[in-house]
N, C-alpha and C positions, 0 to 999 in steps of 0.2 A: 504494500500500500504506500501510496506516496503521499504523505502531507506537506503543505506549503506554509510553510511561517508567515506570520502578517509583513516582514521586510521580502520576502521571495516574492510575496503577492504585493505589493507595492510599488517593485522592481517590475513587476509584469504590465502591471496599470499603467506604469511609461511608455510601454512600447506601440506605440498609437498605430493607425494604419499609415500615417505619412511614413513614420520613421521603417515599417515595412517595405512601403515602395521604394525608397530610396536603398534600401538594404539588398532588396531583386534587385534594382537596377546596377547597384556591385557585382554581385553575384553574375548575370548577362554579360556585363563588363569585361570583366574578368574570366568566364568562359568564351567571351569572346577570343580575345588574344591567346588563349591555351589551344582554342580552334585554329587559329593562325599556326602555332606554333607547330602540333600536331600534324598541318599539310606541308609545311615547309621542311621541318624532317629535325626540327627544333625537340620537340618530344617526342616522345614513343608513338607508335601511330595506336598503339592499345591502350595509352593515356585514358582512364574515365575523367573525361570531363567535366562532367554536373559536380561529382563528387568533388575533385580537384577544387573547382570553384567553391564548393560550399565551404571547404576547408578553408581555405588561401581568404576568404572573405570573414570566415569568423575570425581569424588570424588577425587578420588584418583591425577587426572593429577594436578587441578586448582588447591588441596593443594602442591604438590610437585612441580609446575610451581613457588610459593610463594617463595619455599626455592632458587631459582633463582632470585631473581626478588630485586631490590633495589629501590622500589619505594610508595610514601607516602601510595597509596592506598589496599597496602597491607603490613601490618605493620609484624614483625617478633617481638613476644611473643608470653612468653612462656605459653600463657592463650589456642593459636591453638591448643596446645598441650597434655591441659587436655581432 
């Protein structure tokens, strides 16, 4: 069974549908260019691409949500960045 704490469900109540669409529209983005990448002989041509994207986009959010964020558990060094 999975319960959600009032802070997980508070965390969820942010995530609007803009901030959705803009998240796909990463997500597109970035399979886009993997699909580039893919034909040109850049990747593997058995590359999963959705998946790739899904990854590379969450990746992408929680580090760059970081550079917002002024709190202990996510600390700002310069070690993220090697």
């Amino acid at each position: 069974m999975l319960v959600a704490t009032a802070d997980a469900v508070l965390e969820l109540e942010r995530f609007s549908d803009v901030t959705s669409r803009r998240l796909e529209a990463q997500r597109v983005h970035v399979a886009g260019i993997l699909e580039r990448g893919v034909r040109s002989g850049e990747f593997r041509a058995d590359l999963d691409v959705a998946s790739a994207a899904d990854i590379i986009s969450q990746l992408h959010g929680d580090y760059a949500g970081r550079a917002y964020r002024r709190r202990p558990e996510y600390p700002m060094t310069p070690d993220l960045l090697d």
